[in-house]
C-alpha positions as CSV (number, residue, x, y, z in Angstrom):
1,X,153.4,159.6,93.7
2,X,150.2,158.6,94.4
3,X,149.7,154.6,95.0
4,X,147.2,152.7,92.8
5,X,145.5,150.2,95.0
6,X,144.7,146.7,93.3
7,X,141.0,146.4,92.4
8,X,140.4,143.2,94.6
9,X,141.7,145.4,97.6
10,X,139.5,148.5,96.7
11,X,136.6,145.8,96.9
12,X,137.8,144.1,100.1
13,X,137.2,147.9,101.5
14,X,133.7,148.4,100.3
15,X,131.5,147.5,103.1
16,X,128.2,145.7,102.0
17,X,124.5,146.4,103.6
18,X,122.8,142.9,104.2
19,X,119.7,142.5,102.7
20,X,116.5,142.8,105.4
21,X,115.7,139.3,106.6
22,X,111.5,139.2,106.5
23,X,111.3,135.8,108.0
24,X,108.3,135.4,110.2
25,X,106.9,133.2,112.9
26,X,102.9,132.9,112.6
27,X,100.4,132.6,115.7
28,X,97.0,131.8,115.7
29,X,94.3,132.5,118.0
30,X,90.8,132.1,118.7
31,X,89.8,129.0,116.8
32,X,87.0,127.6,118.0
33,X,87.9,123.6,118.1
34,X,91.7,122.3,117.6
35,X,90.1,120.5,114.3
36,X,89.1,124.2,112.9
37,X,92.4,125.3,114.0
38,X,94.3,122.4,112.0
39,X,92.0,124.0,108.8
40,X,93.2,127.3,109.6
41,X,96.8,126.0,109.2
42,X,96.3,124.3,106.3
43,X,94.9,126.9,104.3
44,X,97.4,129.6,105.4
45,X,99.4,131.1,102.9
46,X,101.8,132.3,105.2
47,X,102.5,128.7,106.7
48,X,102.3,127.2,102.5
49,X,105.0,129.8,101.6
50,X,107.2,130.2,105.2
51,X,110.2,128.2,103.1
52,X,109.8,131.6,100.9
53,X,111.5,134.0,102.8
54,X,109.4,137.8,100.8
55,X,111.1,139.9,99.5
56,X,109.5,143.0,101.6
57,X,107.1,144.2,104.0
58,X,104.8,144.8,101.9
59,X,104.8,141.4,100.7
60,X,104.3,139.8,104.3
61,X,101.4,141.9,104.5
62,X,99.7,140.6,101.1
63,X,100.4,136.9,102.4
64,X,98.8,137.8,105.9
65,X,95.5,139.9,104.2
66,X,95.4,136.7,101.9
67,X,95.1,134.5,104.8
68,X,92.0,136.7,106.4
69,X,90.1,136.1,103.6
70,X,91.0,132.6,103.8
71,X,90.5,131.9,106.8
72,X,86.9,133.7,107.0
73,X,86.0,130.9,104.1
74,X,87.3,128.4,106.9
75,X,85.1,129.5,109.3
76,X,81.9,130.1,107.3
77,X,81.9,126.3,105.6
78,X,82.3,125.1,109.5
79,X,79.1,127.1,110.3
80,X,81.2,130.8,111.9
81,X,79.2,133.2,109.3
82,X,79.7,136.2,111.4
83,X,83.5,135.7,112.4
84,X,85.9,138.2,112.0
85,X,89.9,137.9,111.3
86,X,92.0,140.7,112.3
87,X,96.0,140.4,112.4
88,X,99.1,142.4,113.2
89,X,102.3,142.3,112.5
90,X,105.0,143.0,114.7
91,X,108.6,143.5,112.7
92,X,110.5,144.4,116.1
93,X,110.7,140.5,116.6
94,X,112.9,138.1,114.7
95,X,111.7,136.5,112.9
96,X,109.0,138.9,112.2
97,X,105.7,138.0,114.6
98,X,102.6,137.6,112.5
99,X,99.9,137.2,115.0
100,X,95.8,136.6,114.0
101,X,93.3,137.0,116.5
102,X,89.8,135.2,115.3
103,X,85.9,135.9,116.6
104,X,84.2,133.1,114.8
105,X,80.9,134.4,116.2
106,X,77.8,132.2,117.1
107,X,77.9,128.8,115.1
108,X,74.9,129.3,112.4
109,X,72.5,126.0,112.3
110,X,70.5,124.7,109.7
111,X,66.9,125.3,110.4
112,X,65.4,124.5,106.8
113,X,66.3,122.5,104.7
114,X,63.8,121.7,101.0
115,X,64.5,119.6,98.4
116,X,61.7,120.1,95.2
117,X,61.8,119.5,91.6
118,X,61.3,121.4,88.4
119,X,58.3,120.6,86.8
120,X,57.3,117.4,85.4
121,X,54.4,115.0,84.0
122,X,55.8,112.7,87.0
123,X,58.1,113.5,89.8
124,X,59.9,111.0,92.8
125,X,59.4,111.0,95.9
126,X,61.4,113.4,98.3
127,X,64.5,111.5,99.4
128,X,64.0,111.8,103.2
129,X,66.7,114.2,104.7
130,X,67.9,111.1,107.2
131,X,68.9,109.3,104.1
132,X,70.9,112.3,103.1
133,X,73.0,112.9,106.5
134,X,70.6,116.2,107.4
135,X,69.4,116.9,111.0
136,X,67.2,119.7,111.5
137,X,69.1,122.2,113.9
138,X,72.6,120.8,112.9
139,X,75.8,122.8,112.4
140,X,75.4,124.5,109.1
141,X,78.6,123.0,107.7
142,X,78.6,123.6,104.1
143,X,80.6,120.0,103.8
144,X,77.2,118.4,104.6
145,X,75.2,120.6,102.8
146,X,76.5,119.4,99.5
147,X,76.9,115.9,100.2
148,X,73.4,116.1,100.9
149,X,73.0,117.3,97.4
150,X,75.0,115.0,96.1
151,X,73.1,111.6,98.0
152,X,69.9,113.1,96.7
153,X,71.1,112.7,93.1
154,X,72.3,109.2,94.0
155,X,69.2,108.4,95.4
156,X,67.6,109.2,92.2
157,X,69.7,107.4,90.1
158,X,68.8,104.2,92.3
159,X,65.1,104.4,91.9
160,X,64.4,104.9,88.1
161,X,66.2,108.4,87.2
162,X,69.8,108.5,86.1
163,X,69.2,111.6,84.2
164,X,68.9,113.6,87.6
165,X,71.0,116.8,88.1
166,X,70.6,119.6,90.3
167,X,69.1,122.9,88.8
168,X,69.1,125.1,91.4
169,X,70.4,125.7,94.8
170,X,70.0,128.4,97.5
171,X,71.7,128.8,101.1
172,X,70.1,131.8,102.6
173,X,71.7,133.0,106.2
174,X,69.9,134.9,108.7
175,X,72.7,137.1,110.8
176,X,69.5,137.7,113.2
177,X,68.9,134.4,114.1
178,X,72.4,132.5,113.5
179,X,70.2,130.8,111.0
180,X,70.7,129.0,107.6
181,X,68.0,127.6,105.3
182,X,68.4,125.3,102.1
183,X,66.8,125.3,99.1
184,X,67.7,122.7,96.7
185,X,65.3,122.2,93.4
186,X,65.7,119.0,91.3
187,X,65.3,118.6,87.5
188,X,64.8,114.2,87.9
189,X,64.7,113.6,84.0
190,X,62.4,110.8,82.7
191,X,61.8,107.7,85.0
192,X,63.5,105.2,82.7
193,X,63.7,101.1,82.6
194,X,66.7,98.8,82.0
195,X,66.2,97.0,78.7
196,X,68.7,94.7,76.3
197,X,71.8,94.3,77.6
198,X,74.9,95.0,75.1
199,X,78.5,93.6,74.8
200,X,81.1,96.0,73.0
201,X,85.4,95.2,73.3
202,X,84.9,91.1,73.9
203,X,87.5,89.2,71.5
204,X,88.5,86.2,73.3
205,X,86.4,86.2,75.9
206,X,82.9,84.3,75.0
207,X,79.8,86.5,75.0
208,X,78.0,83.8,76.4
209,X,80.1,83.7,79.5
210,X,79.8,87.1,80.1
211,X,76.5,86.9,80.1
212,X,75.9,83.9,82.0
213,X,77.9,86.1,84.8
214,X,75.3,88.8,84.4
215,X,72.3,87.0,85.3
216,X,71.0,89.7,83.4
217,X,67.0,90.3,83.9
218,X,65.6,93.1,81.5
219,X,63.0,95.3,82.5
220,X,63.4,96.4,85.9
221,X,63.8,99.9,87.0
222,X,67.1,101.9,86.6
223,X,69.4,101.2,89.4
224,X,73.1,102.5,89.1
225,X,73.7,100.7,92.2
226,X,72.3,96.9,89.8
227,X,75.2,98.4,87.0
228,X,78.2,99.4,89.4
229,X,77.7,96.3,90.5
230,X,77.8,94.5,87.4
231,X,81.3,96.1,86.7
232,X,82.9,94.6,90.1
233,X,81.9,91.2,89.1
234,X,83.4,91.7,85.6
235,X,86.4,93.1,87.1
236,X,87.0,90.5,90.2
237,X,87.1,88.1,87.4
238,X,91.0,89.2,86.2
239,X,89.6,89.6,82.2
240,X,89.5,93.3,81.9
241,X,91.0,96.1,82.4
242,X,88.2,97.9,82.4
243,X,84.3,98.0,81.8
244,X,82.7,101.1,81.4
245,X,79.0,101.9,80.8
246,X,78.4,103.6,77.7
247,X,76.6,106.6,77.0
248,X,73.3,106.1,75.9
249,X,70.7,108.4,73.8
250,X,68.4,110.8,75.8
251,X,65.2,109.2,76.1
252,X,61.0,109.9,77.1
253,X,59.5,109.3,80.2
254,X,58.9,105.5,81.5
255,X,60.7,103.8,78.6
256,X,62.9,101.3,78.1
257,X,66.5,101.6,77.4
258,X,69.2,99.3,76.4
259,X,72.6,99.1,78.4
260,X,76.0,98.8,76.8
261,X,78.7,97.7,78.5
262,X,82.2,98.5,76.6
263,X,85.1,95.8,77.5
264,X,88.7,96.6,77.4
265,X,90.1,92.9,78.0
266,X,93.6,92.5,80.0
267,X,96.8,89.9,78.3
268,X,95.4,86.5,79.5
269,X,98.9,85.0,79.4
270,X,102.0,85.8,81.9
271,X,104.8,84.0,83.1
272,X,107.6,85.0,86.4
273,X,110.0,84.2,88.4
274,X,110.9,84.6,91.8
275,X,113.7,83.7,94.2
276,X,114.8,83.7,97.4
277,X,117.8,83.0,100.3
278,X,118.1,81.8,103.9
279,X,121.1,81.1,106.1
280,X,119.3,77.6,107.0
281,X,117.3,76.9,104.1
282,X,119.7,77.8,101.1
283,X,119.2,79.4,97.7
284,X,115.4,79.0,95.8
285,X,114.2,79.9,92.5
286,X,110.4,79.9,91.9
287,X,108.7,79.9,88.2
288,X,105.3,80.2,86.9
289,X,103.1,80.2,83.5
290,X,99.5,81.3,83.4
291,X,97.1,81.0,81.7
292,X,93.8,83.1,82.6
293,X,91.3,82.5,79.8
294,X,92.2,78.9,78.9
295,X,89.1,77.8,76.7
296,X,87.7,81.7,76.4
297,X,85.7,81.6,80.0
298,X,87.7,82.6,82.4
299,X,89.2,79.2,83.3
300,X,92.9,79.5,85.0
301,X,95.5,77.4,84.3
302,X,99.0,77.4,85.6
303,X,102.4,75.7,86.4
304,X,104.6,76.5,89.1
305,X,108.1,75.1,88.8
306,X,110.2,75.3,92.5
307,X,114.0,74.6,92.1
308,X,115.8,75.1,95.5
309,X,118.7,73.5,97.6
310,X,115.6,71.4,100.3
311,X,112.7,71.4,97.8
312,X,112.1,70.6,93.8
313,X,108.4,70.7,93.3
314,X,105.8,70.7,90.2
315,X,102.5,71.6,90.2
316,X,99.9,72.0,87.7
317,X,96.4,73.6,88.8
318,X,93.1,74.8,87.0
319,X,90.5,76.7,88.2
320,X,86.9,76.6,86.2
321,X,85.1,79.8,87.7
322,X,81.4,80.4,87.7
323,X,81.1,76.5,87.7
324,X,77.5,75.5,87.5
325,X,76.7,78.6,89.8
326,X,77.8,82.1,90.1
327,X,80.9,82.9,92.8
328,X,81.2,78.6,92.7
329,X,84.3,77.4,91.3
330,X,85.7,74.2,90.4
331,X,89.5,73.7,91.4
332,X,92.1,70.8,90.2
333,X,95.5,70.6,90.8
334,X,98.2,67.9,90.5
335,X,101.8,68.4,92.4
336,X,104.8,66.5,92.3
337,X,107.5,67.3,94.9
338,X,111.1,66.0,96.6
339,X,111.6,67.9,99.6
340,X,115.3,66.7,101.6
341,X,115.3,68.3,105.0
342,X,117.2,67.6,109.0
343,X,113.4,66.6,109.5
344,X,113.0,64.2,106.8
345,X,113.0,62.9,102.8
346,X,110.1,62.7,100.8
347,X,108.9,62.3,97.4
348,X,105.2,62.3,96.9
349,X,102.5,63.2,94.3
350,X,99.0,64.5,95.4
351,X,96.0,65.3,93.4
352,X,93.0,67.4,94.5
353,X,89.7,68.2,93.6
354,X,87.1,70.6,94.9
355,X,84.7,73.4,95.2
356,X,84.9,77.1,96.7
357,X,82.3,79.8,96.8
358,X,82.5,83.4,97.8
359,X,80.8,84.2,100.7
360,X,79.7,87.8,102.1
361,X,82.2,89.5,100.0
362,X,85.2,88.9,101.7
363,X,85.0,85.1,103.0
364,X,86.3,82.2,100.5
365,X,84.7,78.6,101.5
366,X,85.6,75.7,100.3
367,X,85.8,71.6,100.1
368,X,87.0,68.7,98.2
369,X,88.7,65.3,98.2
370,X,92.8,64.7,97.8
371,X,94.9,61.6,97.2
372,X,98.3,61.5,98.0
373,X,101.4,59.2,98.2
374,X,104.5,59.4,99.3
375,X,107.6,58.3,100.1
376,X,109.6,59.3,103.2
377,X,112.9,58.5,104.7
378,X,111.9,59.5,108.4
379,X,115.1,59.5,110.3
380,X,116.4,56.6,108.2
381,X,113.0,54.3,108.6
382,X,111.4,54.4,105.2
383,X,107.9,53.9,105.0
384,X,105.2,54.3,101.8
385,X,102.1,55.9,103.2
386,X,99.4,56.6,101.1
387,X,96.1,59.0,102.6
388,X,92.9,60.5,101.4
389,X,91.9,63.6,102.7
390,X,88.6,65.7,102.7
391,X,89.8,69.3,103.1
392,X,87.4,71.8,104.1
393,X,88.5,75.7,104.2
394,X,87.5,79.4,104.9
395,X,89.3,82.2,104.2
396,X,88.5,85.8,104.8
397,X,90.6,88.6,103.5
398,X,89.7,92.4,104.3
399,X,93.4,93.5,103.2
400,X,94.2,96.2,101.0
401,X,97.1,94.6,99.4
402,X,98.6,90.9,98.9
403,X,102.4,91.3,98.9
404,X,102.6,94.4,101.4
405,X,99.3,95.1,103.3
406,X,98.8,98.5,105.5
407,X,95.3,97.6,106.8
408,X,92.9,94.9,107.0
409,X,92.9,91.1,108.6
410,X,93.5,88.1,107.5
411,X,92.5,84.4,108.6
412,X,92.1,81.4,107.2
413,X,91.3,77.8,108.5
414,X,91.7,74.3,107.6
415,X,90.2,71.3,108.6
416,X,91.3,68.1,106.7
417,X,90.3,64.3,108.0
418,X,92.7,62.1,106.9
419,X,91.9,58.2,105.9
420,X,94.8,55.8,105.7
421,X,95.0,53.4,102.6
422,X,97.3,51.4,103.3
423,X,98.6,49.0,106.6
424,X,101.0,51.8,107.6
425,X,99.3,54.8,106.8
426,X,97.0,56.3,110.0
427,X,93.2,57.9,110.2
428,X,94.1,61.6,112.1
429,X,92.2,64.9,112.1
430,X,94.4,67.8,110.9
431,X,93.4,71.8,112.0
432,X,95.2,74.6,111.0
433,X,94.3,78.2,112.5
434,X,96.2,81.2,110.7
435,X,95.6,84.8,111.1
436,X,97.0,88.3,110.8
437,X,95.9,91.9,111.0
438,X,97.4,95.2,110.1
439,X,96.8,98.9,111.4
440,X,97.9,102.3,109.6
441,X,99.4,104.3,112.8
442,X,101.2,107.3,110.9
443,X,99.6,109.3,107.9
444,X,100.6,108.2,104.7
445,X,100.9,104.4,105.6
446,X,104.6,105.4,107.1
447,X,104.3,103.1,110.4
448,X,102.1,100.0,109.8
449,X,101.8,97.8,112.9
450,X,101.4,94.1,112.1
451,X,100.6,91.0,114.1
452,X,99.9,87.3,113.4
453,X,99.2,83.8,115.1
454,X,98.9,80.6,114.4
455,X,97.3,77.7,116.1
456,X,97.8,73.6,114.8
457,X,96.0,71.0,116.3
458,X,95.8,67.2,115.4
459,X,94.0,64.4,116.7
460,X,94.2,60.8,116.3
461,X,97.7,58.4,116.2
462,X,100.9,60.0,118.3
463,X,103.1,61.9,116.5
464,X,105.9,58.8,115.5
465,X,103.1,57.0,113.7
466,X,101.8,60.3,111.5
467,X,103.9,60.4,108.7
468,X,106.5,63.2,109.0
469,X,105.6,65.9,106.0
470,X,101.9,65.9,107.8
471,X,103.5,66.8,111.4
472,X,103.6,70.6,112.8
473,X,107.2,72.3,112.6
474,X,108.3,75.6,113.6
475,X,111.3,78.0,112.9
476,X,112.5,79.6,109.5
477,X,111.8,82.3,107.4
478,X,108.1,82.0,107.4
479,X,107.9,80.6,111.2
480,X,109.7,81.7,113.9
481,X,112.6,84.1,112.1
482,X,115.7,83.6,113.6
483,X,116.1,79.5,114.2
484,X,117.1,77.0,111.3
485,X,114.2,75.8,109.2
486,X,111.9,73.7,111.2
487,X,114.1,73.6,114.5
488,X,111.9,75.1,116.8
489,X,110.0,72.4,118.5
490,X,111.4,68.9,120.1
491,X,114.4,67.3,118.6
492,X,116.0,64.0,118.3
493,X,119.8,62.6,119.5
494,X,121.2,64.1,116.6
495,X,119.1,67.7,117.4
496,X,117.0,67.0,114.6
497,X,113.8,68.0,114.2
498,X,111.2,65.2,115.0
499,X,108.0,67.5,114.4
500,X,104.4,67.2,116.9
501,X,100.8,67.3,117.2
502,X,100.1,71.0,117.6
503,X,101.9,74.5,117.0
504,X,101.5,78.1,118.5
505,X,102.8,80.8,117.0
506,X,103.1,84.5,117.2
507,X,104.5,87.7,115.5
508,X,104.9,91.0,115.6
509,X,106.1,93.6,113.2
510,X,106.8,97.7,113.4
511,X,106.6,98.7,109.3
512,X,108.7,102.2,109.2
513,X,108.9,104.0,105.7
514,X,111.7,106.1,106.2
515,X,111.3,107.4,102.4
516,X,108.7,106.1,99.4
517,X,110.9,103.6,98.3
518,X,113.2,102.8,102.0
519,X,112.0,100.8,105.2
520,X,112.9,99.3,108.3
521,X,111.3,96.7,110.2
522,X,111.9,95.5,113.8
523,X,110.3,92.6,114.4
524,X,109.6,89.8,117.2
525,X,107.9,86.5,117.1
526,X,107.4,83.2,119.3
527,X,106.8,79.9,118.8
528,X,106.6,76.1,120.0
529,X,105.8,72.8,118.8
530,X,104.1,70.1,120.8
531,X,103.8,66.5,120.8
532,X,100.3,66.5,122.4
533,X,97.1,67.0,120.4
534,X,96.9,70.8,121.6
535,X,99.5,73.0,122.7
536,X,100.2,71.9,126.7
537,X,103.2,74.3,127.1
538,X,105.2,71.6,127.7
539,X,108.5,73.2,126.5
540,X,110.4,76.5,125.9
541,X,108.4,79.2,123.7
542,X,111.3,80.4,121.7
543,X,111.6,84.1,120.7
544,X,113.2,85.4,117.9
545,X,113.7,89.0,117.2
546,X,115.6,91.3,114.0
547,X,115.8,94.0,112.7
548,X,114.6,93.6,108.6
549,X,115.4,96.3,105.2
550,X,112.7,97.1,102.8
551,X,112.8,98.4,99.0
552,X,109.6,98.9,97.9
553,X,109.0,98.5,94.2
554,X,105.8,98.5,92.0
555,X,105.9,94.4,92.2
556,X,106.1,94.9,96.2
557,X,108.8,95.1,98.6
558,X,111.9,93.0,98.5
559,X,113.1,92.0,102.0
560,X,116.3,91.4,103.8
561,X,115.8,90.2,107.5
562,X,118.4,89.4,109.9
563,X,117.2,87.7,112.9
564,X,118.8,86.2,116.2
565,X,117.6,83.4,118.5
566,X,117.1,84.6,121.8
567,X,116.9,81.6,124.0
568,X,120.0,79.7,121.9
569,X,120.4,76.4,122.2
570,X,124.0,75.4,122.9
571,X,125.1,73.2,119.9
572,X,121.6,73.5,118.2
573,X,121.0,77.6,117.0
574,X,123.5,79.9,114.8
575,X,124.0,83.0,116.4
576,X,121.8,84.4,113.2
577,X,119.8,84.0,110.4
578,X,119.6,85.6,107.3
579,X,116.6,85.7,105.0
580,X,115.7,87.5,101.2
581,X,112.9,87.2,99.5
582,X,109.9,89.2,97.7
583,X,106.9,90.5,99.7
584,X,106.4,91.4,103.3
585,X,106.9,87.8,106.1
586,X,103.4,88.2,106.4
C-alpha cells in the first residue's frame, strides 16, 4: 500500500528559489567641485529610491538612465553645457555596482548679458547689471541668471512700475566658444503714483491710529519697498494677523492710484499661566491677563500674579505705544511684592514711569524715573529704606525666537542711579551687563550651541549699608544651576547668603534634538559674587555642570535640569539640584 504523505510534509519537501536581490551600491565620478557632487547626489534617483530594492534589472537600468538625464540638468545650470554622463552597471557585485563616470566639459561663461523693454510712450532706465548680481565673464550658472531677472522686476517695482513682468527671455549657448549670452526684454507697465491711502478689516482698532502710524504722504512714486514696509510696522504692533495690499484696477501711464490696505485684526485679550519647580527654590505658579488694545490704539495693559513658596508678587503695567512719536512709547507699571529668602525678607511696592524708542531695528532704548519702598528684615536688622531711581536701558535682540532661540545674540544693559530718601536709605550707582548668543552647528537646528555672561557692578556705600534686595546674588535656576538660590557668593555664620557689589557670570549650553519633539542638553556655567565694586577675584568661581531634558511643544520647550555643584561646600551645597520650568535657561 502506498503511503499518503501529510500535505505540510509534501510542502516541507518543496524547495523554494529566492527571489534575485537587485540591491545596489552607487559611485560617482568626475564632478567637477565637491559642491556639484553634493547636487549630483541629491538629484539621484537611484540614491532617492536605494530603500526601494527594484524589482529587476531592467528596472535598475531605468533609475540609472533617469539619473543621466538628471544629472546633465545638474551640470548645465552650474555652467557644464557640453558634459557627458555615461554609466555601467556591474551585477557580478553585491550589491549590484552602479558606477557613473562624468565629463562636465569646459565651464560656459556669460559674455552678454541685455536687458530691453517692449515698447512704450516711456520706458525706465536699465537697472545696471551690478545691482542685479551679473559680472561679465562669470560662470553661466542658470541660478544667477534668473535671479537677475527676478531683481530687475524688483527694481522696477521700486522706482514707479509695479506692473512690471518679464515678456521674454532668451539664453543662447555657443558650444564654439564655451559661451552664453542673455537676452531679457521687459514689458514695465505704466509709471504709476501712490495716491489715497485706504483702510479695509479695522473694527476695534481706531482708523486714526492706524493712520497716525503710517505717516502716510500721498503722491510720491510707487515704491513696494515704502508698502512692505508699511506692513512690518502694522504687524510689529501685535494687532493683526495679517495686512495685505489689495489688488488694485489696471491703470494709464503717470497717474495716480489709491492703496488699500485690508486688516485681519488678532483677539486683543488673553490670559496664562505658568509654573515652575526647584530643589532650593520650591514650587511657583505664574498668571497673567492682557489686554492689547485697551482704549482701541494699541495700548497694553496687563497683570501678572506670582504665587510661590519665596516670592508673592503683583504687578500691573501699561504700555501707550506710538506716544507722541513713532517707535516712542510711554511705559507704567506698579508692583507689589513679599519675597522670604536665606538672603533676606522684604515687602516693597515700586512704581515706574518712562520712555523707550526703537532704535536701528533691533536696539530698544530707554529711560525713566522709579519710586520704591520697602521693607526688609536683613539678617534680623529691619530697616525701611525708601530710593528713587533714574533707570536708563538698551537692549538689542537679533534672536529668532524668545522662549527657545537657534541663532542670534542677545544683550541688554542697565544703568540705574539710585537717590536715598530717607536717613537710612544710601545714594549708589547700579550696572548690570547681560548677554547671550546662539549658533546653529547641525542642519535642521539639531545642535544649537549657546553661551551667556553677565557682568554687575556698583558703586557708592559698601555692600552692609545697600539694602539687601538691591545687592548682586548668584546661584539657582537662572544663575549658576546647580547651587541653592542665591548661594553662590560670600556667606554669613549661619552660611547664608549676605550678597556684594559686583557679579560675573558665565554659561554654556550644547542644544541636541534627538527627535522634533526630544532633547538633551549638557550644560556648564560659573559664577561669583564680590563685595568690591567690580569683580577682584577675590574668592572661588563656582562651576556647576548637568545634564538637562527637553519637550518641545508649540508654546516652547518645557525643561527638566539636573545639575551638580562641582566645587561643594561641606555643610553649605546639596549634592544636586533639580529645576522645571517652561522655555530654554537662557
Amino acid at each position: 500500500m502506498a503511503a499518503v504523505l501529510p500535505v505540510w510534509a509534501a510542502e516541507s519537501d518543496v524547495s523554494k528559489t529566492a527571489a534575485p536581490d537587485f540591491s545596489y551600491d552607487v559611485t560617482i565620478n568626475g564632478a567637477p567641485s565637491d559642491a556639484i557632487d553634493d547636487l549630483l547626489e541629491q538629484s539621484s534617483r537611484l540614491e532617492q529610491l536605494s530603500d526601494k530594492t527594484p524589482a529587476s534589472q531592467a528596472a535598475l537600468r531605468r533609475r540609472a538612465e533617469e539619473d543621466v538625464e538628471g544629472f546633465q540638468k545638474v551640470l548645465r545650470s552650474e555652467g557644464y553645457y557640453a558634459n557627458e554622463v555615461t554609466f555601467k552597471i556591474d551585477e557580478k557585485q553585491s550589491p549590484i555596482a552602479v558606477t557613473f563616470d562624468i565629463d562636465p566639459g569646459p565651464l560656459f561663461r556669460i559674455t552678454k548679458f541685455d536687458i530691453g523693454f517692449t515698447k512704450g510712450a516711456e520706458n525706465p532706465e536699465v537697472p545696471k547689471l551690478s545691482d542685479l548680481g551679473i559680472e561679465i565673464g562669470m560662470p553661466a550658472r542658470s541660478e544667477p541668471v534668473v535671479n537677475a531677472q527676478s531683481q530687475a522686476i524688483v527694481e522696477l517695482t521700486n522706482r514707479g512700475y509695479p506692473d512690471a513682468r518679464i515678456d521674454n527671455q532668451e539664453a543662447v549657448v555657443d558650444f564654439a566658444t564655451d559661451a552664453m549670452e542673455v537676452t531679457v526684454t521687459i514689458d514695465a507697465g505704466p509709471r504709476l503714483y501712490m495716491g489715497e491711502l485706504k483702510l479695509e478689516g479695522l473694527e476695534t482698532v481706531e482708523e486714526d491710529y492706524v493712520r497716525r502710524i503710517a505717516a502716510w504722504e500721498p503722491g510720491k512714486l510707487y515704491d513696494t519697498r515704502v508698502l512692505d514696509e508699511l506692513r512690518r510696522r502694522y504687524l510689529r504692533t501685535g494687532l493683526f494677523n495679517s495686512v495685505r495690499l489689495k489688488p488694485r484696477k489696471e491703470a494709464e501711464a503717470d497717474s495716480t492710484v489709491p492703496i488699500t490696505l485690508m486688516f485681519e485684526e488678532r483677539e486683543h485679550r488673553s490670559i496664562g499661566l505658568g509654573a515652575g519647580y526647584s530643589t532650593s527654590e520650591g514650587f511657583g505658579t505664574q498668571y497673567y491677563w492682557e489686554n492689547r488694545n485697551m482704549f482701541g490704539q494699541g495700548e497694553k495693559l496687563r497683570a501678572d500674579l506670582t504665587i510661590a513658596e519665596i516670592r508673592r508678587e503683583l504687578k500691573i503695567s501699561y504700555v501707550k505705544p506710538n506716544f507722541i512719536r513713532l517707535d516712542h512709547n510711554l511705559n507704567a507699571s506698579f508692583d507689589i511684592k513679599q519675597e522670604n529668602t536665606e538672603a533676606y525678607d522684604e515687602d516693597s511696592v515700586t512704581a515706574f514711569v518712562g520712555i523707550d524708542r526703537r532704535w536701528r531695528k533691533k536696539w530698544v532704548v530707554g529711560a525713566g524715573v522709579s519710586l520704591e519702598y520697602a521693607e526688609i528684615d536683613d539678617s534680623g536688622v529691619e530697616e525701611s529704606y525708601a530710593l528713587a531711581g533714574l533707570p536708563l536701558t538698551a537692549r538689542y535682540d537679533s534672536t529668532d525666537d524668545l522662549l527657545d532661540p537657534t541663532k542670534g545674540r542677545r544683550f541688554s544693559a542697565e544703568l540705574v542711579p539710585y537717590l536715598g530718601l530717607n536717613d537710612v536709605s544710601p545714594d549708589f550707582l547700579r550696572l548690570e551687563l547681560d548677554g547671550s548668543t546662539y549658533y546653529s552647528v547641525i542642519d535642521k537646528e539639531r545642535l544649537i550651541l549657546a553661551a551667556r555672561a553677565k557682568l554687575g557692578m556698583m558703586a557708592g556705600d559698601s555692600a552692609n549699608a545697600i539694602p539687601a534686595p538691591k545687592r548682586f546674588y548668584s546661584g539657582g535656576g537662572g544663575s549658576v544651576r546647580g547651587y541653592q538660590y542665591q548661594t553662590v557668593g560670600p556667606l554669613d555664620a549661619n552660611n547664608d547668603p549676605i550678597g556684594g557689589r559686583s557679579l560675573l557670570e558665565v554659561g554654556f549650553e550644547a542644544r541636541v534634538k534627538i527627535t522634533d519633539s526630544i532633547g538633551i542638553v549638557p550644560f556648564i556655567e560659573g559664577g561669583n559674587v564680590y563685595e568690591s565694586m567690580a569683580p577682584d577675584f577675590s574668592g572661588e568661581f563656582l562651576w556647576g555642570a548637568g545634564l538637562g531634558f527637553r519637550y518641545y511643544t508649540a508654546i516652547g520647550p518645557i525643561r527638566l535640569d539636573v545639575a551638580v555643584p562641582l566645587n561643594k561646600r561641606p555643610n553649605v551645597d546639596d549634592s544636586y539640584q533639580i529645576y522645571i520650568s517652561i522655555g530654554q535657561a537662557f
